[in-house]
N, CA, C and O of each residue as an XYZ file, in Angstrom:
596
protein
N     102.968    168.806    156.405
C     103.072    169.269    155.037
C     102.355    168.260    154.131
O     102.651    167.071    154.244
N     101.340    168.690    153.150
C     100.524    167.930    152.176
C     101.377    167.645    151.071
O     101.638    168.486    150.211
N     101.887    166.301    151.072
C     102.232    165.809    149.760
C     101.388    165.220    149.100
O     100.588    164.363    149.477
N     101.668    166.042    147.228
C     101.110    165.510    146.246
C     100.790    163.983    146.116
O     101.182    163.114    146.896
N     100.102    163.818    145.130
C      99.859    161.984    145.219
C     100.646    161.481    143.892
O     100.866    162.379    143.080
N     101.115    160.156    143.539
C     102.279    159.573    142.879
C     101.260    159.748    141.173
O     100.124    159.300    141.025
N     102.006    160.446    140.167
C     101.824    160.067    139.058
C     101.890    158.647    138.796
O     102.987    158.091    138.737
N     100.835    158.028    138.638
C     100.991    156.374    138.436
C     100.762    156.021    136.467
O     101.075    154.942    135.965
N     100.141    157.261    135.627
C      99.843    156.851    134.248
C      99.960    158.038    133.691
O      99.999    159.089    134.331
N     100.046    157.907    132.055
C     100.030    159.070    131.385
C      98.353    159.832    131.668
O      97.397    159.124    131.985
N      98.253    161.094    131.519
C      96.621    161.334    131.116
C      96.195    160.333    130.388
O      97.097    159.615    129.956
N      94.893    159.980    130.045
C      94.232    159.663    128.845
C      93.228    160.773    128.362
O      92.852    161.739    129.027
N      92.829    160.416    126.940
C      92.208    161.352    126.433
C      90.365    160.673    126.825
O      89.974    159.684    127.444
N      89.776    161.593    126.229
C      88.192    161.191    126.802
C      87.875    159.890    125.970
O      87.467    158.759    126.233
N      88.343    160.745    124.583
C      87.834    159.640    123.189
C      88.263    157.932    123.624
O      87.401    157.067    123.475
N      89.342    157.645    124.042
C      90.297    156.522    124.061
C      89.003    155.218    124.622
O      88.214    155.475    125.531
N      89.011    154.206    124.070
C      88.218    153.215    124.735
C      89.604    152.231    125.675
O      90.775    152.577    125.830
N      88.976    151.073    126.121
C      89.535    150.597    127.441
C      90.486    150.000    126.458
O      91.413    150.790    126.278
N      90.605    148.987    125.802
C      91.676    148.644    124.938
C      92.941    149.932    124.685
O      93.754    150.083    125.597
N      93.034    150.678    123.632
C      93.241    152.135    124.064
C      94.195    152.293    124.952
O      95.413    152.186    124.813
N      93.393    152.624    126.121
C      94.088    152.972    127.525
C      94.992    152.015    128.132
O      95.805    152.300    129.011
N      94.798    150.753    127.573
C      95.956    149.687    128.393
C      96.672    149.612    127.701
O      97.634    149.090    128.266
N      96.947    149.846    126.502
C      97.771    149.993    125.329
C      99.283    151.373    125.698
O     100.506    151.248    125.757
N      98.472    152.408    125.842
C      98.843    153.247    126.091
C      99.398    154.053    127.519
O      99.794    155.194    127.756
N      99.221    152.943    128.235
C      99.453    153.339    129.706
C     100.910    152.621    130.537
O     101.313    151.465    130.673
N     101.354    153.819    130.928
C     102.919    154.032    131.151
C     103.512    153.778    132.571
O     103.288    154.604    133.455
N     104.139    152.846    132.784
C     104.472    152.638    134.025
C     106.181    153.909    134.546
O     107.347    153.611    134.287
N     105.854    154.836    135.064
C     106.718    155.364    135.809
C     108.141    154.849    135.901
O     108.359    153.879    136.627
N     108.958    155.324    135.338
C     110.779    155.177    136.057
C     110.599    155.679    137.407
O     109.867    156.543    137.890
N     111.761    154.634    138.034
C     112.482    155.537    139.338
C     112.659    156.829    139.038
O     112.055    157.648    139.731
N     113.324    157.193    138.193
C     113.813    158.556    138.222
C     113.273    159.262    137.892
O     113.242    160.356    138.457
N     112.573    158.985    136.804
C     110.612    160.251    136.685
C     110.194    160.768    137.970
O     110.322    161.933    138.347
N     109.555    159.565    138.770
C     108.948    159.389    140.149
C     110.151    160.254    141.114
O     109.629    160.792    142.090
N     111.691    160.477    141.000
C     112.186    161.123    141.996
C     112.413    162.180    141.184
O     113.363    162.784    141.680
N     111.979    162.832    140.010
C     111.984    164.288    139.555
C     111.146    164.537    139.883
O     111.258    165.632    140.433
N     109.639    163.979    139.946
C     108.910    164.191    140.044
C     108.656    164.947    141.071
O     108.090    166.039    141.019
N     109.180    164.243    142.325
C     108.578    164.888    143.838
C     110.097    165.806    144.070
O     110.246    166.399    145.138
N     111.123    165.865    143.059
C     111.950    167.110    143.312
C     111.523    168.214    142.475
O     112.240    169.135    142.082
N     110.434    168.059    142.267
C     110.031    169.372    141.104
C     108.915    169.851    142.216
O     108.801    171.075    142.289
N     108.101    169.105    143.064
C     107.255    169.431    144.532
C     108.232    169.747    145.228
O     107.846    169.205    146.264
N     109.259    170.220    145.515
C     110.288    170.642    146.804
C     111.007    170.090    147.452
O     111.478    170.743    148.383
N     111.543    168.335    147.267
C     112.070    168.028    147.976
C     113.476    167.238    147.304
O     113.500    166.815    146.149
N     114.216    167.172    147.925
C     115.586    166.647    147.559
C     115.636    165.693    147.337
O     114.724    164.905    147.588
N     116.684    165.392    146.799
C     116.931    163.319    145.823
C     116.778    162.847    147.254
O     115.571    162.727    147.464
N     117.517    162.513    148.381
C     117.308    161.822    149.041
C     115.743    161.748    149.703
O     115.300    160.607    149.826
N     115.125    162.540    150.010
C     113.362    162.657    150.539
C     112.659    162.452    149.307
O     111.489    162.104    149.471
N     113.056    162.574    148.074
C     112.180    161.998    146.758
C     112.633    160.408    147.047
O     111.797    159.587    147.426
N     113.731    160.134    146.877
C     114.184    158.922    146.869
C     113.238    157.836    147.987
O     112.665    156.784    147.705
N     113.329    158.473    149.174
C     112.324    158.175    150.424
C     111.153    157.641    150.142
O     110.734    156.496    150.314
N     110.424    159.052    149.466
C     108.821    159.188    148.917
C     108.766    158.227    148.239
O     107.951    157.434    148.710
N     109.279    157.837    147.244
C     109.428    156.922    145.828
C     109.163    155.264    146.697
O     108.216    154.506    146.487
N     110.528    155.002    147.873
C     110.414    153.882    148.249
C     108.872    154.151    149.008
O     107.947    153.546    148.466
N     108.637    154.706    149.792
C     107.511    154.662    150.420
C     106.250    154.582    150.056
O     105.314    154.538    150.855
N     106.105    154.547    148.328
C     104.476    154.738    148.044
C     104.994    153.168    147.196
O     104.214    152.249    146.944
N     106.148    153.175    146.941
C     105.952    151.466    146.380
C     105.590    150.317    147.375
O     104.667    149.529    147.165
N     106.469    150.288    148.578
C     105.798    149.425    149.799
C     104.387    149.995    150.070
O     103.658    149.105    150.509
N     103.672    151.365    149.934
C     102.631    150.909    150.151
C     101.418    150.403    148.992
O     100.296    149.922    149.154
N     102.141    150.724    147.870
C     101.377    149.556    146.812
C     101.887    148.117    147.258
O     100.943    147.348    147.435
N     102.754    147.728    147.415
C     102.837    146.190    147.631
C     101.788    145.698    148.817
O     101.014    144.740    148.796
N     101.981    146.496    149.665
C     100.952    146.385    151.111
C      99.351    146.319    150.083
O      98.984    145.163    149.868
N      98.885    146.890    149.773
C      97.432    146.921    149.268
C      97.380    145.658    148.321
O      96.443    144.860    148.350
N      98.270    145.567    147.631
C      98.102    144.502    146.575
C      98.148    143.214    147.320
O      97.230    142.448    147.024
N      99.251    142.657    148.489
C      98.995    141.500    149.214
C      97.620    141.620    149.825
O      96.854    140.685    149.594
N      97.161    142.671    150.606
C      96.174    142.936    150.894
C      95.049    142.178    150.729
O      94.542    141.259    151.373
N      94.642    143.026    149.275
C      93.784    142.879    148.468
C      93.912    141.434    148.191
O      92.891    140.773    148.380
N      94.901    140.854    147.804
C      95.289    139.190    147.461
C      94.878    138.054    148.579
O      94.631    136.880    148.303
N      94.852    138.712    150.076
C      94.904    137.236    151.244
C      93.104    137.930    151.772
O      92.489    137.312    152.641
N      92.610    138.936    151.262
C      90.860    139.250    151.323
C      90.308    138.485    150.224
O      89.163    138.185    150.562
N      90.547    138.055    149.149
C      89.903    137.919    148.218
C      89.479    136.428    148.501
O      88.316    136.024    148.503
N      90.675    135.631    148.752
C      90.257    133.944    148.817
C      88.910    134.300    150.349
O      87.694    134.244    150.166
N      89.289    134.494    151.138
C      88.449    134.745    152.136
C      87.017    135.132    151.829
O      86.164    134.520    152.471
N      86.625    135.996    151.004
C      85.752    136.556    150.736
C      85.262    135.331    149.947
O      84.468    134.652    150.598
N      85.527    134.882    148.732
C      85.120    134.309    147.919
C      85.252    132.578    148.504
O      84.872    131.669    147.765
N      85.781    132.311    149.779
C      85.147    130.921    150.829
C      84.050    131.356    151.421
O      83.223    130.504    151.745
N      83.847    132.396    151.629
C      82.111    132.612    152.543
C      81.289    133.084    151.339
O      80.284    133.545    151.878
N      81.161    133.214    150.177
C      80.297    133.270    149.620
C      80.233    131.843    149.108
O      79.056    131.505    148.982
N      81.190    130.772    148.727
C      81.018    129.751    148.633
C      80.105    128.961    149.316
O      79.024    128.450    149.023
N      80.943    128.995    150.484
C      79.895    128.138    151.610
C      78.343    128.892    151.929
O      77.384    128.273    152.388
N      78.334    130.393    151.569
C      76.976    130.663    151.987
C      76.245    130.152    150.862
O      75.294    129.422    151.141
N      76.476    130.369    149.696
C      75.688    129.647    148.491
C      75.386    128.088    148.760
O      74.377    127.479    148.404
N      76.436    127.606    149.433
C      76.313    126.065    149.520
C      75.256    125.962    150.502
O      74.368    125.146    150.257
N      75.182    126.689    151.651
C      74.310    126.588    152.789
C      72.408    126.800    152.355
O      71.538    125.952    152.553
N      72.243    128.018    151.814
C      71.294    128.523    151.190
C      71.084    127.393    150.227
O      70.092    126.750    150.571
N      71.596    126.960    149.249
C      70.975    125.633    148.465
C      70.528    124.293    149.123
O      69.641    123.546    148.711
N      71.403    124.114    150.351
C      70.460    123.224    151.375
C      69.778    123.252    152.116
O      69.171    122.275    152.553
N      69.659    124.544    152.531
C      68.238    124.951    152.864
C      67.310    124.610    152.204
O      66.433    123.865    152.641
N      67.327    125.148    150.883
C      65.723    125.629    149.801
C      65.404    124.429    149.853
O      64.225    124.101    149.988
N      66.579    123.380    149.739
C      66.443    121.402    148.898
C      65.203    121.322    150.209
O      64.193    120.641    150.035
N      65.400    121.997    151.337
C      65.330    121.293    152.383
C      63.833    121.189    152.196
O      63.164    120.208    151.873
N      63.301    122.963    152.594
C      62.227    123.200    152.007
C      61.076    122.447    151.208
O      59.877    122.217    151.373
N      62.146    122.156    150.170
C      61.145    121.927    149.027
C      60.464    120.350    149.298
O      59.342    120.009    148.924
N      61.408    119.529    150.017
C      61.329    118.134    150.371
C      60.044    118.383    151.520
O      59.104    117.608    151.340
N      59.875    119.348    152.666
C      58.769    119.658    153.061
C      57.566    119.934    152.700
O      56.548    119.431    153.173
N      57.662    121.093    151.483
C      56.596    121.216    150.542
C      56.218    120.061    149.863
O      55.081    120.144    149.399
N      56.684    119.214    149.693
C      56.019    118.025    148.540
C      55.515    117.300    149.585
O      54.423    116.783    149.349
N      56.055    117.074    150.845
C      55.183    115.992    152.007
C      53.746    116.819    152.298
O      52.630    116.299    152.319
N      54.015    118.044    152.486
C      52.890    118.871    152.700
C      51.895    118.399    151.295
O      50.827    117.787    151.334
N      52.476    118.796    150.341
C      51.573    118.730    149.245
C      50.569    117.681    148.954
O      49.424    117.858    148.536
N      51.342    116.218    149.320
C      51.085    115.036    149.667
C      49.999    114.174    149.989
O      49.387    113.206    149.537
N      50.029    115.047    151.098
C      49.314    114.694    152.864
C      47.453    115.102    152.292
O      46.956    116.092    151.756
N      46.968    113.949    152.689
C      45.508    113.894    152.221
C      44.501    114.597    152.874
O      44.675    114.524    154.091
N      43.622    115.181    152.601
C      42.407    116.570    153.328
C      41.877    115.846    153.869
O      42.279    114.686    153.956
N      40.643    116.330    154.498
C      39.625    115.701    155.802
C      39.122    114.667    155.308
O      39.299    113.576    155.851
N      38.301    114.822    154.035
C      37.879    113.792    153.283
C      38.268    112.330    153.159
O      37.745    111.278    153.528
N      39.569    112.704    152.392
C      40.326    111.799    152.205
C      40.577    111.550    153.503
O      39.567    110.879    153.714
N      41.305    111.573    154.845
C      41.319    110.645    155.530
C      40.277    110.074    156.278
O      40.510    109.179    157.090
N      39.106    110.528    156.071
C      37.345    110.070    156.578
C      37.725    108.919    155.953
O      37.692    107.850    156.562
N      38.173    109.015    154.530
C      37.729    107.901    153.697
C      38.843    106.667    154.052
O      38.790    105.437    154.036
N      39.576    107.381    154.284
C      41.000    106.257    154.276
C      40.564    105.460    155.767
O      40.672    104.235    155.814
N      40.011    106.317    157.113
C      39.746    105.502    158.309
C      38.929    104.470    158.169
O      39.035    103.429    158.819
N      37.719    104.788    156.970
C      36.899    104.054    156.900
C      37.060    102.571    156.168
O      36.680    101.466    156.554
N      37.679    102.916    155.118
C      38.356    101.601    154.106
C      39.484    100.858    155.123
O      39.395     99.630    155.153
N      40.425    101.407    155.871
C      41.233    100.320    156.850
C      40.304     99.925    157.745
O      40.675     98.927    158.363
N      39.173    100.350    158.069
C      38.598     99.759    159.730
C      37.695     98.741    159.036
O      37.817     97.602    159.486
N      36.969     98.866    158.212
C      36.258     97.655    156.780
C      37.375     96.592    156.709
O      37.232     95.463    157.178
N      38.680     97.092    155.993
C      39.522     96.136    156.126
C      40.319     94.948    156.940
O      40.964     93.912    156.780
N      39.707     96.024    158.114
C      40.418     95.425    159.286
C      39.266     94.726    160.113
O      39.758     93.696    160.573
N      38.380     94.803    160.373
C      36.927     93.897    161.347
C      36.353     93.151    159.709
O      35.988     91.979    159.623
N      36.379     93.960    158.729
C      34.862     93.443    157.542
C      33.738     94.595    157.874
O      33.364     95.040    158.959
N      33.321     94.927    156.461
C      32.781     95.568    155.919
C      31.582     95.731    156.686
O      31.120     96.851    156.908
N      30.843     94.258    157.269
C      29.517     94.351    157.687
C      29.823     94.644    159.380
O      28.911     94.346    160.151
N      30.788     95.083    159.812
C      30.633     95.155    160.941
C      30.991     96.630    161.373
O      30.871     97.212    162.450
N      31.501     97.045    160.074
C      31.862     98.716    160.364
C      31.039     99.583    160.112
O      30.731    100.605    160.725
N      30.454     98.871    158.581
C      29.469     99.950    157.792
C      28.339    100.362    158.897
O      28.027    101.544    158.747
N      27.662     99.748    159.925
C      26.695    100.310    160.307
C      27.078    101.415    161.759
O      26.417    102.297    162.308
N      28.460    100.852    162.015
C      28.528    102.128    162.915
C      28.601    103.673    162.617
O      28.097    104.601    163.250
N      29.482    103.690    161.303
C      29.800    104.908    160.426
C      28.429    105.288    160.000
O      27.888    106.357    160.283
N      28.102    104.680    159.556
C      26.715    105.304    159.577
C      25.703    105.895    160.583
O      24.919    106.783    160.247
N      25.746    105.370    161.841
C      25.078    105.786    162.957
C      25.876    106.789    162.922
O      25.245    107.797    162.606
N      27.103    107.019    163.117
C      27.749    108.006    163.564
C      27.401    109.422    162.876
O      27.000    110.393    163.517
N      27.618    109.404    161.431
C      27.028    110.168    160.809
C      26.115    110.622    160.948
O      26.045    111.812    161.256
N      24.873    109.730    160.749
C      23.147    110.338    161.334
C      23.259    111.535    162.907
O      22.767    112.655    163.042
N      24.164    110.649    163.960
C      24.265    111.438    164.629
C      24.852    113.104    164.570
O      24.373    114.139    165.030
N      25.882    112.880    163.925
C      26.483    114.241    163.367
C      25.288    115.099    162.567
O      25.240    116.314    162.761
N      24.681    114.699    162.000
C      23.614    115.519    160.938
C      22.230    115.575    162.192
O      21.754    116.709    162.151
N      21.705    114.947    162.944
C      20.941    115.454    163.816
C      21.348    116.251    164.451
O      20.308    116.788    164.832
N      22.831    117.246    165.277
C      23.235    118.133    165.711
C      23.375    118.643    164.973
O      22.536    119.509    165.222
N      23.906    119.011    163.838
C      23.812    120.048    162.653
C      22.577    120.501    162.716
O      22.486    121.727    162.650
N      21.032    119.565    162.882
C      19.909    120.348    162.032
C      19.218    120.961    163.463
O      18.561    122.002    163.450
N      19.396    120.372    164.379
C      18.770    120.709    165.969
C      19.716    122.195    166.340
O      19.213    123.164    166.910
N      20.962    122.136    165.949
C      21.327    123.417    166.378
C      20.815    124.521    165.197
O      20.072    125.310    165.781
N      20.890    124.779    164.181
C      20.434    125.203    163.288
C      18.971    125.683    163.228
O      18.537    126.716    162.718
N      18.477    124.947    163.704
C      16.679    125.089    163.678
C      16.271    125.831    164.285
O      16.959    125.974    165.295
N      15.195    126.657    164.239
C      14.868    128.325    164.911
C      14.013    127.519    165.890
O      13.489    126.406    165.925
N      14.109    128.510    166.604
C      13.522    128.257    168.378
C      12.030    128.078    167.737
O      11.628    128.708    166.759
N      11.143    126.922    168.602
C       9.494    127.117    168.159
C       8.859    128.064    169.231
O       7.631    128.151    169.239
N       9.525    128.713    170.051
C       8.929    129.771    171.106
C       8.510    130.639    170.563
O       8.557    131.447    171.490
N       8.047    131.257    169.640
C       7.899    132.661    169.165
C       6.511    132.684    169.799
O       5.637    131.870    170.094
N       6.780    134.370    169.891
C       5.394    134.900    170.328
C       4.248    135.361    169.497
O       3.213    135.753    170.037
């Protein structure tokens, strides 16, 4: 058998804003609530029943709702906390990245410590050979075959 569901408030009207409505909103007697479900068909004692039975199961939803909420709102804690040490983490990567000197720059940097480290006159002329060599394979591969017919 389909029982009705518990009058819990008066109607409200459409016009009423939220102030309004909490103003105006009526918490149920026992004995409303057991006319109520004796005016649906059933006797004081099975109203009486009904009555206890939809209040334990508001108390049930409301603890409910009460021992989910801290729970819920510790894992969004800690996930926010987690996710912000991540990004920190990130970002401490990005700036080493950012940092970190191009080809150039470390051509240049090998060259100024190895000067620093033997003297100037004993490095400068290898870097230089070396180079020449690099630019004679650049222009020898580059250069069109003299075979033509």
């Amino acid at each position: 058998m389909e029982q009705p569901a518990t009058p819990t408030a008066v109607p409200q009207k459409l016009g009423d804003t939220a102030a309004n409505t909490k103003a105006k909103r009526k918490i149920p007697t026992p004995q409303e609530l057991i006319s109520h479900y004796q005016t649906q068909g059933l006797d004081a004692q099975e109203a009486s029943v009904k009555v206890i039975e939809d209040l334990q199961n508001v108390v049930m939803r409301v603890v409910s709702s009460a021992n989910a909420k801290p729970k819920k709102d510790k894992f969004l804690v800690e996930a926010s906390r987690k996710l912000d040490s991540v990004n920190n983490r990130l970002s401490v990567v990005d700036m080493k990245l950012d940092s970190k000197p191009g080809y150039l720059e470390t051509f240049a940097i090998g060259v100024a410590s190895g000067a620093a480290f033997n003297g100037i006159t004993s490095v400068l002329p290898h870097v230089l050979e070396g180079i020449a060599q690099i630019w004679s394979s650049v222009r020898t591969a580059t250069k069109p075959s003299s075979s033509s017919p």
